[in-house]
Residue frames relative to the residue before (quaternion, step in Angstrom):
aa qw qx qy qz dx dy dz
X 1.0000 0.0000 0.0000 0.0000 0.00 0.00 0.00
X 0.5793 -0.6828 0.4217 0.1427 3.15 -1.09 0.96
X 0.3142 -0.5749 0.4773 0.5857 4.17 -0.18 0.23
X 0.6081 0.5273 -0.5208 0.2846 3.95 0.49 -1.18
X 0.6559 0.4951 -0.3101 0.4780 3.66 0.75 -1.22
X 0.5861 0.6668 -0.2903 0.3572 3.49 0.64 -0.85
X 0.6520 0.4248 -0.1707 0.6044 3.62 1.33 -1.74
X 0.3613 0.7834 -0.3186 0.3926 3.42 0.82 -0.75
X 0.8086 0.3646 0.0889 0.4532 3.09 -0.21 -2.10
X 0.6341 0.5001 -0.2700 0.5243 3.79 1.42 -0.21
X 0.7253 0.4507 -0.1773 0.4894 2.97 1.02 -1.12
X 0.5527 0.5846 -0.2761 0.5259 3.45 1.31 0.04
X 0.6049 0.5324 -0.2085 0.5542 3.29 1.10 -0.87
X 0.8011 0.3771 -0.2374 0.3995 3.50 0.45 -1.08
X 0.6951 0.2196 -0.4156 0.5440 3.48 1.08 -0.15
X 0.4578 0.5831 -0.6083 0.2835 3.93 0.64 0.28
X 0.4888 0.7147 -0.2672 0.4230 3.50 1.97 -1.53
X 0.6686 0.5758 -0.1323 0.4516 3.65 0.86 -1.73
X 0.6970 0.1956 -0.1939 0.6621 3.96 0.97 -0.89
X 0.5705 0.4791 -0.5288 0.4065 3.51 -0.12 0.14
X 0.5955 0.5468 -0.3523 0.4714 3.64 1.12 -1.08
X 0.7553 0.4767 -0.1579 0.4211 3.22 0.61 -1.58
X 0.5640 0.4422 -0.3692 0.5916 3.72 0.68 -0.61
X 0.6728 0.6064 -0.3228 0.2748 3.99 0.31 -0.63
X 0.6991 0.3934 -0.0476 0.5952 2.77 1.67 -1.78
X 0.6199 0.5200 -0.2842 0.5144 3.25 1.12 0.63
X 0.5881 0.3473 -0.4237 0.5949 3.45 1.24 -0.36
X 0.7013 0.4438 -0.4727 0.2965 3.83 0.31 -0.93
X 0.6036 0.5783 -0.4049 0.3704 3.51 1.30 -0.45
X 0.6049 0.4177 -0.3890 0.5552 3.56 0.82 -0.60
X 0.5720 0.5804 -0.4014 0.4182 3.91 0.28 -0.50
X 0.7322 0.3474 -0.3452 0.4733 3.75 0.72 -1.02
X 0.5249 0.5843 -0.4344 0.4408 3.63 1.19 -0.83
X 0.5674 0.6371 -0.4241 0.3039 3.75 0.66 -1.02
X 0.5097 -0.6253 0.5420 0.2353 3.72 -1.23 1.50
X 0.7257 0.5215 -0.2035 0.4001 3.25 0.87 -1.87
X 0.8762 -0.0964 0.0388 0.4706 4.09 0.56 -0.49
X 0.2044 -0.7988 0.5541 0.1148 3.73 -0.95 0.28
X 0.3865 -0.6003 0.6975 0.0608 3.50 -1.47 0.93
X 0.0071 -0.6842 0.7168 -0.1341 4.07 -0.12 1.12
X 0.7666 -0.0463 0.1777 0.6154 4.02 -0.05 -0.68
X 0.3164 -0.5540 0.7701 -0.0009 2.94 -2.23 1.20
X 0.0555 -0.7359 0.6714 -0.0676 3.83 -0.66 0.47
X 0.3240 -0.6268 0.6788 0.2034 3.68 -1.33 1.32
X 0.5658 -0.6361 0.4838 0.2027 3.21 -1.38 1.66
X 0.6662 -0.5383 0.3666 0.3633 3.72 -1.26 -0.15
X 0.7619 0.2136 -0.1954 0.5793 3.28 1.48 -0.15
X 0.7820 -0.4096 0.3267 0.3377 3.66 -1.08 0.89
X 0.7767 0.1783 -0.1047 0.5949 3.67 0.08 0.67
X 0.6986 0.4755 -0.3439 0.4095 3.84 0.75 0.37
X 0.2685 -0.7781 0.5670 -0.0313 3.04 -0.59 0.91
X 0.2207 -0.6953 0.6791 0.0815 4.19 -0.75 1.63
X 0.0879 -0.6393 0.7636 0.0241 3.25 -0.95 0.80
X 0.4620 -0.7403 0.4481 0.1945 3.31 -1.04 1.75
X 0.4404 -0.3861 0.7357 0.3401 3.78 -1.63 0.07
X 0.0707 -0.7298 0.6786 -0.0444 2.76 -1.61 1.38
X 0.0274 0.7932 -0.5627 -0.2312 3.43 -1.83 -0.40
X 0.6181 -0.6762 0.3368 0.2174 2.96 -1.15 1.90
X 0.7407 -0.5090 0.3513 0.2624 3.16 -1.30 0.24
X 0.7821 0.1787 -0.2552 0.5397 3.18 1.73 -0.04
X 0.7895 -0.3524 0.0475 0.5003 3.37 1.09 1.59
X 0.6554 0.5686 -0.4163 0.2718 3.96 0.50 -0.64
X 0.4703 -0.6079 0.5878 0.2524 3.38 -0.88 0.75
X 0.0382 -0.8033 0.5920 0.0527 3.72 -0.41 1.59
X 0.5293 -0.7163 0.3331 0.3094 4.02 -1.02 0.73
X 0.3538 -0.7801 0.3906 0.3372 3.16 -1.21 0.39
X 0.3285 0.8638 -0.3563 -0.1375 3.45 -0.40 -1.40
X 0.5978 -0.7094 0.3113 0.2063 3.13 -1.13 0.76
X 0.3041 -0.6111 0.7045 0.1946 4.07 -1.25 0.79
X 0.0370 0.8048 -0.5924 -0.0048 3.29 -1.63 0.89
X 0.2717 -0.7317 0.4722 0.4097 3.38 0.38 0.67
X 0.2479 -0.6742 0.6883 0.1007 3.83 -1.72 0.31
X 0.2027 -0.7387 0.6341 0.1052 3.73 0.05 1.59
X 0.7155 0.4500 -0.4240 0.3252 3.30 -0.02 -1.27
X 0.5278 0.4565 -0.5055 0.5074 4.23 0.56 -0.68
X 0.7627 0.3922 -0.3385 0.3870 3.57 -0.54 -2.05
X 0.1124 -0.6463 0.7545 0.0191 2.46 -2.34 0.86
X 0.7315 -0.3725 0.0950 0.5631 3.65 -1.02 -0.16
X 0.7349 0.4324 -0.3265 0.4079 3.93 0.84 -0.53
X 0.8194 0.2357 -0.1420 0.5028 3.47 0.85 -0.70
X 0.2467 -0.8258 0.5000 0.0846 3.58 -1.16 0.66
X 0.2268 -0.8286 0.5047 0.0853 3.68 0.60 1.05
X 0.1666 0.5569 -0.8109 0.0672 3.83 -1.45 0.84
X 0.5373 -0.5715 0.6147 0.0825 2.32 -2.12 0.92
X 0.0820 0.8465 -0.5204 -0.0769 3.64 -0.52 0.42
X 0.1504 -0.9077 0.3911 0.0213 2.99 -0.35 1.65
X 0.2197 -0.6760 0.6865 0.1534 4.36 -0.66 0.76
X 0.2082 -0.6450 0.7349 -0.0232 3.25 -0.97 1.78
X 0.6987 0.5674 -0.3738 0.2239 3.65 0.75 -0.25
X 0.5282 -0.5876 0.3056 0.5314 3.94 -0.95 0.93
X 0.7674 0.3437 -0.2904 0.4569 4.12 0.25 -0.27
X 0.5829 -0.3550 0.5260 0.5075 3.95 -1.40 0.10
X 0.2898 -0.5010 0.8085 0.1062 2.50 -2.27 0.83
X 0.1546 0.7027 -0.6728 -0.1721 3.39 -1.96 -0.38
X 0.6183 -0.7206 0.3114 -0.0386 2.63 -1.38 1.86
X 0.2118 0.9369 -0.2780 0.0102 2.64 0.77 0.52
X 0.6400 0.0282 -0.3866 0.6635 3.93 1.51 1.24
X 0.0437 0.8224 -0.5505 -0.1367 3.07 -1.36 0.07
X 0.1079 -0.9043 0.4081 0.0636 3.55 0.13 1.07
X 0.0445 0.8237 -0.5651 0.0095 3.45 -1.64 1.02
X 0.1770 -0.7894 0.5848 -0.0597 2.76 -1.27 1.69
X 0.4657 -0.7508 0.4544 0.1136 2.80 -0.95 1.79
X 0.2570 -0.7742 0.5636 0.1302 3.67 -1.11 1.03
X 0.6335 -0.5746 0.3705 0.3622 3.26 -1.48 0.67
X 0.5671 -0.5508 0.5175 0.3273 3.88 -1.07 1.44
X 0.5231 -0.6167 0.4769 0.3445 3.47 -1.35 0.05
X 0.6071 -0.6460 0.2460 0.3919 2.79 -1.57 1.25
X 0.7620 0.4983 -0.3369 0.2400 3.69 -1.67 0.26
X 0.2900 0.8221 -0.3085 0.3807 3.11 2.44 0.06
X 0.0523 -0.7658 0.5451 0.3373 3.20 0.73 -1.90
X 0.3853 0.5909 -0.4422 0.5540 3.51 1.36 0.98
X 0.2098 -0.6803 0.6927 0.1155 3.58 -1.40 1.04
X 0.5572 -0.6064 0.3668 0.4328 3.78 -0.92 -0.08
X 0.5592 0.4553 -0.4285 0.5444 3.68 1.44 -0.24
X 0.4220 0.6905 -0.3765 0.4510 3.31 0.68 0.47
X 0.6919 0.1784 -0.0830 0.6946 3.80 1.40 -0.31
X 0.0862 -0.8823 0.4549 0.0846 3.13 -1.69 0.71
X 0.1876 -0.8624 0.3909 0.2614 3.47 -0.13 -0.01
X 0.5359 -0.6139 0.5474 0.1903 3.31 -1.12 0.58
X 0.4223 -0.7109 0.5046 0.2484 3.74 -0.68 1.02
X 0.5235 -0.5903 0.4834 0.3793 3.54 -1.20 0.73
X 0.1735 -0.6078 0.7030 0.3261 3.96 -1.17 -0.39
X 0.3925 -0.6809 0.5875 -0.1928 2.30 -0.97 2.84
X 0.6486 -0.3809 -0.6521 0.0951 1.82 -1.78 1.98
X 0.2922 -0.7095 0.6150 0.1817 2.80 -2.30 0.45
X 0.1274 0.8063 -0.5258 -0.2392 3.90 -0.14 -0.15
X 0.5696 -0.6617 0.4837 0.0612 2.66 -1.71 0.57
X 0.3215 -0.7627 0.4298 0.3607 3.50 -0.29 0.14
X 0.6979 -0.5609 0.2889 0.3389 3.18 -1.41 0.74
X 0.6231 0.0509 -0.1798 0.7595 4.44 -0.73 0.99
X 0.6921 0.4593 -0.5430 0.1231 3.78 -0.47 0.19
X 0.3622 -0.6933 0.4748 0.4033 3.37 -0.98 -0.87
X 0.2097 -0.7199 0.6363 0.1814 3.91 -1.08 -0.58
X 0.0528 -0.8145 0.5524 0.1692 3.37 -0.88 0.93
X 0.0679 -0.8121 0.5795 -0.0038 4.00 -0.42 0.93
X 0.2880 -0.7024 0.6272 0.1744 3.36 -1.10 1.32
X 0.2540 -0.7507 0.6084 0.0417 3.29 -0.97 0.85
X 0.4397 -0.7218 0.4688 0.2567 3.92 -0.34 1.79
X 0.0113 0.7815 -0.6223 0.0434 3.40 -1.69 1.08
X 0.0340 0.8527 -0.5027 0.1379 3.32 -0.77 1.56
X 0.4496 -0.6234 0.5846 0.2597 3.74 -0.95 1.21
X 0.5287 -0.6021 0.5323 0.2733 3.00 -1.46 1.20
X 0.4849 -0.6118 0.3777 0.4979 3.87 -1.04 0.14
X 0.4995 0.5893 -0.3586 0.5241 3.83 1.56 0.29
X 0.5385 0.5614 -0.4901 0.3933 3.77 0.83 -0.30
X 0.6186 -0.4866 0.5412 0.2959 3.89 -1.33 0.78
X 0.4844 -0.5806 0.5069 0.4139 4.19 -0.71 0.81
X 0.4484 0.7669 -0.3239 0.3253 3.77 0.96 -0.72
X 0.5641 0.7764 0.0021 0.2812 2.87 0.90 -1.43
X 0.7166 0.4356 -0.0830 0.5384 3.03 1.32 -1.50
X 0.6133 0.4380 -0.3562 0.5524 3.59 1.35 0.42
X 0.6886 0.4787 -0.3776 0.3925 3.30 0.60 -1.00
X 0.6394 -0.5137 0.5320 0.2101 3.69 -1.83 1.28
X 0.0310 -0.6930 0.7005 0.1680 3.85 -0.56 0.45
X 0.4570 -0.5129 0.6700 0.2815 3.42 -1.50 0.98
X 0.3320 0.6603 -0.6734 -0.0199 3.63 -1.41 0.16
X 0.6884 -0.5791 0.4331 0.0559 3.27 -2.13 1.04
X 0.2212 0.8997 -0.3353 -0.1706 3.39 -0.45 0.16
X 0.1476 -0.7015 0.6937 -0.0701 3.79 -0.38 0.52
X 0.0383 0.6501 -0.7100 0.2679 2.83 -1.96 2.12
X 0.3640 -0.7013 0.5891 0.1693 3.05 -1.51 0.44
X 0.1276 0.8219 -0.5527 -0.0523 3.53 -0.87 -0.15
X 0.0246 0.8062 -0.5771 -0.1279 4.10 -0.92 0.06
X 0.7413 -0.4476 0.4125 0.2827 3.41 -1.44 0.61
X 0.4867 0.5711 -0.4266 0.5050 4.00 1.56 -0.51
């Protein structure tokens, strides 16, 4: 790789880094504005790759649901990432966003996080009540991502809505 390709490949990163932020801090902002559900607290799950989305309560009193995303290594392979999305609550939920945001690969990879994609879920989903659901979620290397790439684990974040409707 070239430094020219090299700077390139930074400068890409930093404004992929720069809208990813900004697209984030924009969905959670439309999310709190949302009549239908609310995000109050995010909480790291009990295992490495899970993510507690808090129970909430709207501005006009309802008790909105939580539950929890878990990634599933042992399902996912290189195309398809599998989480588990579990409703600890007594009644169905439905899901009804669920965002992921891909983190940067570890360092010495030669992979950036704009460097992977992901394939939106088909929204909504509900869940039954104490159960769970397991959905693979599509992944693809940009046609810029290093062949390399196609091994390396992306870290990635999640954050979701869901109501009791």
């Amino acid at each position: 790789m070239t430094l020219s390709e090299l700077v390139n490949r930074v400068i890409a990163a930093l404004v992929l880094a720069a809208l990813t932020g900004i697209a984030a801090a924009v969905l959670m902002s439309q999310a709190r504005l949302m009549e239908d559900a609310s995000i109050d607290h995010l909480t790291e799950g009990p295992d490495p790759g899970s993510l507690i989305t808090g129970g909430t309560v709207d501005p006009e009193g309802r008790q909105r649901p939580g539950f929890v995303v878990t990634e599933l290594p042992d399902r996912s392979d290189g195309a398809l990432r599998w989480v588990r999305i579990d409703n600890p609550n007594s009644v169905p939920i439905t899901v009804t966003r669920l965002a992921v945001v891909v983190g940067t690969p570890p360092a010495g990879t030669g992979c950036l996080a704009g460097d992977l994609r992901v394939d939106s879920l088909p929204l909504p989903v509900v869940v039954p009540a104490r159960a769970w659901l397991d959905i693979a979620l599509g992944t693809r290397l940009t046609e810029s991502a290093p062949a390399a790439c196609g091994s390396v684990r992306f870290p990635m974040t999640y954050a979701g809505l869901a109501s009791t409707r």
